[in-house]
N, C-alpha and C positions, 0 to 999 in steps of 0.2 A: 725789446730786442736784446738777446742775448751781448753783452759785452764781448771785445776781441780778447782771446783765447793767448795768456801768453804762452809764448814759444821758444825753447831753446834748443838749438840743434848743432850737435856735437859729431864729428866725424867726417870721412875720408870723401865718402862717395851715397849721391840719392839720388833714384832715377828720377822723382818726379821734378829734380831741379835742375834737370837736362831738356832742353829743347831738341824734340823729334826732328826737328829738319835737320839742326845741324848734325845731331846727333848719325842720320844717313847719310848726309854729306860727307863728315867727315872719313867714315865706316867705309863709304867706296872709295876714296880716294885711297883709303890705307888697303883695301881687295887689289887696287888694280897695281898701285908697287908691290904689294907682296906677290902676285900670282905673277907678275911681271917678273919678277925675282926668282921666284921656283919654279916658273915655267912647269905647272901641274900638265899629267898624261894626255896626249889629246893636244899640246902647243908646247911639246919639246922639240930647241934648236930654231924656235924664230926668234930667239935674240931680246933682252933686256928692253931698247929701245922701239922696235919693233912692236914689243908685248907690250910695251905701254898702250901704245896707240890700242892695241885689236885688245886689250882691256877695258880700257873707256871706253868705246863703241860698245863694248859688251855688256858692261855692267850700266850705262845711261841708258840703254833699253832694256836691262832686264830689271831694276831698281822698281823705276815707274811702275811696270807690269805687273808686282808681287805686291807692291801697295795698292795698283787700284785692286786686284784682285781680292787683295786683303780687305780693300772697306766692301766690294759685293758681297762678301765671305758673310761678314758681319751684319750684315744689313737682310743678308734674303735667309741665310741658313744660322737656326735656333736651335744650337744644341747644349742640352740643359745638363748638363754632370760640370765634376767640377773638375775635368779636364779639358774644357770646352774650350780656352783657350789658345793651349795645346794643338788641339786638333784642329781647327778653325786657322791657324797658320799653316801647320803641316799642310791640312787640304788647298789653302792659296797657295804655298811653295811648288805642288807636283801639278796643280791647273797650271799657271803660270810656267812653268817649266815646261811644259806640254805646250804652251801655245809660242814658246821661244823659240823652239827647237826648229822651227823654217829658218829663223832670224839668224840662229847660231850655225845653223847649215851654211847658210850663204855664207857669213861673216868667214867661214873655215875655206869657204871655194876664193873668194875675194884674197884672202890672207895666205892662200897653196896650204890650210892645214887641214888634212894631212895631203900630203904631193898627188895621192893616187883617189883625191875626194868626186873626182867627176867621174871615174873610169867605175868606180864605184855603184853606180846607177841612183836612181831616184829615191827608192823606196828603199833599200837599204841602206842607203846612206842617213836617211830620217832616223830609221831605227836606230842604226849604232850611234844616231848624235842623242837621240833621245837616252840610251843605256847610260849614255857617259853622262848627259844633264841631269836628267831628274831626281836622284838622291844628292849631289853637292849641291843642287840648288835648295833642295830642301831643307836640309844640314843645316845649312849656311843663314837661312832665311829664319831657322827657330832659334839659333843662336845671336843672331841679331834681334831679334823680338824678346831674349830672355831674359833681362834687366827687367823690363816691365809686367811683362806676364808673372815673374815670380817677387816684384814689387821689389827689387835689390835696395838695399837701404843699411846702412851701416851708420846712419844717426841715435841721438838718441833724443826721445822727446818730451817735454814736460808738460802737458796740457788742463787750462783749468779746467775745473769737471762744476757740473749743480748748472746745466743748461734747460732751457726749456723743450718740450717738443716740437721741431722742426719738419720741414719738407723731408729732407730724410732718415727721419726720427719714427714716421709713422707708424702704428700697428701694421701686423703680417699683414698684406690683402687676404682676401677671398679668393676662393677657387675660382670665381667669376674672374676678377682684378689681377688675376697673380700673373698672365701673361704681360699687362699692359703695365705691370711693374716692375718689369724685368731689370730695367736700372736702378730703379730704387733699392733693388736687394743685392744688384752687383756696388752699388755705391755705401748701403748700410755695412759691408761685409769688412769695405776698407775705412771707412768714417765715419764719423758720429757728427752733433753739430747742423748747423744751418744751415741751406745749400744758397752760396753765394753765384756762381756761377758754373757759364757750361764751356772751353773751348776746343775746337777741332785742332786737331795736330798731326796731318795725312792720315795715318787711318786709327789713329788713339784722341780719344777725350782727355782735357786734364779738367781736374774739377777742384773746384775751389768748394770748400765750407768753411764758418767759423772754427773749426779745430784745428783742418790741416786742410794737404793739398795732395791729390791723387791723381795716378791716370792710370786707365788702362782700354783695352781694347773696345769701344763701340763706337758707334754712329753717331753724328749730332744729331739727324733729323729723327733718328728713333728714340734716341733721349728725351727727343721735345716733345714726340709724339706722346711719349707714355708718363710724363710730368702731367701732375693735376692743374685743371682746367684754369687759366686764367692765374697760375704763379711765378711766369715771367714774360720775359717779352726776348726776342732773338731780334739783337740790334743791328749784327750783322750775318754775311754767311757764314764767318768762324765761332762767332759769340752767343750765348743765352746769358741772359742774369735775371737773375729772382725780382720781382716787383718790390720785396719788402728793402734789400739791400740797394738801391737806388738813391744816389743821394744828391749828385749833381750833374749837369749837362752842359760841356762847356765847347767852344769855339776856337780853334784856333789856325791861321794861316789858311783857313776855307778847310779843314779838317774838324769832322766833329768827334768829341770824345765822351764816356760816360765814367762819371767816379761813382766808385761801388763804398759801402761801409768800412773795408777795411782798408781806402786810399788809392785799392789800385785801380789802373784807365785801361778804357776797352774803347777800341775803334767805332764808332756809332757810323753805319753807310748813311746815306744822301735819304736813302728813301724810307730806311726807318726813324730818321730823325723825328719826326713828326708823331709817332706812335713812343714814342721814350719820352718826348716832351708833355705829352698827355698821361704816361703814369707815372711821373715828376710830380705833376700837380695832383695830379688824383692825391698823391700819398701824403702830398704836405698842407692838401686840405681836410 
């Protein structure tokens, strides 16, 4: 087994050492005082305190919407350029936005915005709510997403080099192979190194290897899918780790944990315990 890779990192800001949840967490609380504040077209004159409220309501349904749409995104539609990322959010921004736009209706009839939203009728009133949502929504959704898609990183990294060949280290696949590889060559593109693990982070992977530490946009269950046959084990629903980097399995307060090669602990569920405890042993006999 390759030796842990040292690491010095120098600098202001790096996406992969930001937590996705809080990372949206925080991003809407700071949407709903700022648009609260500017009172954008479409909720001019309901007032600071007012717009808080019919902000939060806004943005805690439209949040959730444009992630889950985001992991469908990812999961059903494969597109292969390398703007893929790009578009793959744009397209879940204007679905999403599309399917908000009842929610934002109502929210504007509940709130008087605009005063004359009923007199308005049904069907035009969708439309003018849809004109006014679907490009800020969009905007809004690629600009939140673009720390990672464009891998923002202002460190700098020292890494040792002379590793062996790894999981994803492999020769190109085959024309056969090259769809069910599709991770392995979005994961060679950012990393070199060993692939220690796999974790979900709403609708981003971050992925650990001997060298460094990456995330960007896929699926965990198509990650696992397309990982060669029998080279880890998915201990929980957020987790994958490699067979080879397994090193302990331990207990504590009725919570089970798994230590990986390089120290760190991943939640082991209840009912994978028993499948990690068997390639523990497999690996230390």
């Amino acid at each position: 087994m390759m030796s842990k890779a040292h690491e010095e990192t120098v600098g202001w800001f790096n996406s992969t050492a930001v937590s996705v949840e809080k990372y949206f967490l925080w991003s809407s609380l700071a949407l709903v005082v700022i648009f609260a504040w500017m009172e954008p077209a479409g909720a001019s004159g309901i007032g600071f305190w007012k717009g808080l409220v019919f902000w939060t309501i806004q943005l805690s349904l439209l949040i959730p919407l444009l992630i889950t749409t985001q992991t469908y995104a990812s999961h059903f539609i494969k597109i292969k350029v390398r703007q893929a990322p790009w578009l793959q959010t744009a397209l879940s921004g204007v679905v999403a936005a599309l399917l908000f736009v009842p929610m934002a209706y109502f929210l504007d009839l509940v709130f008087a915005i605009p005063d004359n939203a009923v007199s308005a009728g049904l069907v035009p009133g969708l439309i003018d709510e849809a004109s006014g949502v679907v490009v800020p929504v969009t905007v809004t959704w690629l600009a939140l997403n673009a720390p990672w898609i464009v891998q923002l990183d202002f460190s700098k990294r020292h890494v040792a080099r002379g590793s062996r060949q790894s999981v994803c280290q492999q020769e190109a696949p085959s024309n056969e192979t090259q769809q069910a590889s599709r991770f392995l060559q979005e994961l060679r593109s950012r990393a070199s190194g060993d692939l220690i693990s796999i974790s979900s982070e709403l609708h981003y992977v971050r992925v650990l290897t001997t060298d460094r530490e990456v995330m960007f946009l896929y699926n965990l269950k198509d990650a696992i899918d397309e990982l060669p046959a029998n080279s880890g084990v998915q201990i929980h629903r957020s987790h994958w780790v490699s067979r080879e980097h397994v090193r302990e399995l331990v207990k504590k307060d009725g919570a089970s944990e798994c230590i990986l090669s390089n120290g760190r602990r991943l939640p082991v569920s209840r009912r994978k315990y028993s499948e990690v405890h068997d390639v523990l042993v497999a690996a230390s006999s």
